[in-house]
C-alpha positions in Angstrom: 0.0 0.0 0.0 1.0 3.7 -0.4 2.1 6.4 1.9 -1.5 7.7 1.4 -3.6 4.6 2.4 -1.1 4.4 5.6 -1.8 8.1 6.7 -5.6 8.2 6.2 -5.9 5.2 7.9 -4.4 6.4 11.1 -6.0 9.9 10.7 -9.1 8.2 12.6 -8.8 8.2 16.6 -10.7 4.4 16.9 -8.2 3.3 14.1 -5.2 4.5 16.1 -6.8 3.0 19.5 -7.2 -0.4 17.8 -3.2 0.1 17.0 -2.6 0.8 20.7 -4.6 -2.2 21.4 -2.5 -4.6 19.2 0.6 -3.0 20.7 0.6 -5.5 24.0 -0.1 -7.9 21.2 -2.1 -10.6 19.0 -5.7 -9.7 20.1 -9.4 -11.5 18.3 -11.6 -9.4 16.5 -14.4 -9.7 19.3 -11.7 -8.4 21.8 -10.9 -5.6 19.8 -14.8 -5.0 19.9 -15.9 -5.3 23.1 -13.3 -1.8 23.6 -15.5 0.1 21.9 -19.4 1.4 22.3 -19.6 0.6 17.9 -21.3 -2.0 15.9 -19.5 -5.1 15.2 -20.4 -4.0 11.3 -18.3 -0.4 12.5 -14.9 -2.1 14.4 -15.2 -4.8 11.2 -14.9 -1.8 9.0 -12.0 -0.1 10.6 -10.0 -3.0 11.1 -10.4 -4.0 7.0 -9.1 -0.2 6.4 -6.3 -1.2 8.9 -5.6 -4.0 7.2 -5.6 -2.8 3.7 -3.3 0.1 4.7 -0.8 -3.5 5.7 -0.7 -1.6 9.1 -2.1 -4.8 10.7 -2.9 -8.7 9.2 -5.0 -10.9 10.5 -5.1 -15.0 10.8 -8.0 -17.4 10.8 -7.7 -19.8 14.0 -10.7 -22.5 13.7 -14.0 -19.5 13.9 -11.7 -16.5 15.1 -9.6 -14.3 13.3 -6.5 -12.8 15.2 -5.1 -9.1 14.2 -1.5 -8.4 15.1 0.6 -5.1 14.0 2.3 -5.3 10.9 5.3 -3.0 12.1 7.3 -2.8 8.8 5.0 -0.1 7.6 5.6 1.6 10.8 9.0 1.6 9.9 9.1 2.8 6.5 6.8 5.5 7.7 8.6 6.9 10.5 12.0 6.6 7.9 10.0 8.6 5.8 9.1 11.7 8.4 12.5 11.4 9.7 13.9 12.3 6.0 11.6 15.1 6.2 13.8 16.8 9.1 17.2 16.1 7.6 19.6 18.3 5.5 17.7 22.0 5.4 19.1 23.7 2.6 
C-alpha cells in the first residue's frame, strides 16, 4: 500500500486505539470490539481499512480471526518523516 492509504488510515482516533490495542499484542476481533461502544459492522470496517493500509494482518484460528501489528510499515513510515527533518538547505 502507499504512503497515502497508511496516513488516512491512522487519521481516525478508533483506528489509532485499535493500533494501541494490538501494541501489547495478537488480540481477536471480538476483543478488539468489546473496547468500543460501535457495531460489530463499524470495528469490522476499521480494522479492513487497517488492514488494507498493511498496518495490521490478520489469521484465521478455527471460527476467530486474530489481528496483530504489521510493524514494517511503521518503519518505513517513520523513515519517511524522519527524511523530512534532515539536511535544510
Amino acid at each position: 500500500m502507499g504512503m497515502n492509504e497508511t496516513l488516512k488510515a491512522i487519521a481516525d482516533p478508533v483506528r489509532r486505539d485499535i493500533l494501541q490495542m494490538l501494541k501489547r499484542g495478537k488480540k481477536s476481533a471480538g476483543e478488539i470490539a468489546e473496547q468500543f461502544a460501535l457495531s460489530g459492522a463499524t470495528v469490522s470496517y476499521h480494522l479492513t481499512k487497517l488492514k488494507n493500509a498493511d498496518l495490521i494482518a490478520e489469521q484465521k484460528h478455527k471460527n476467530f480471526i486474530y489481528y496483530e501489528l504489521n510493524t514494517s510499515v511503521f518503519e518505513e513510515v517513520l523513515t519517511w518523516i524522519c527524511a523530512l527533518g534532515g539536511n535544510k538547505q
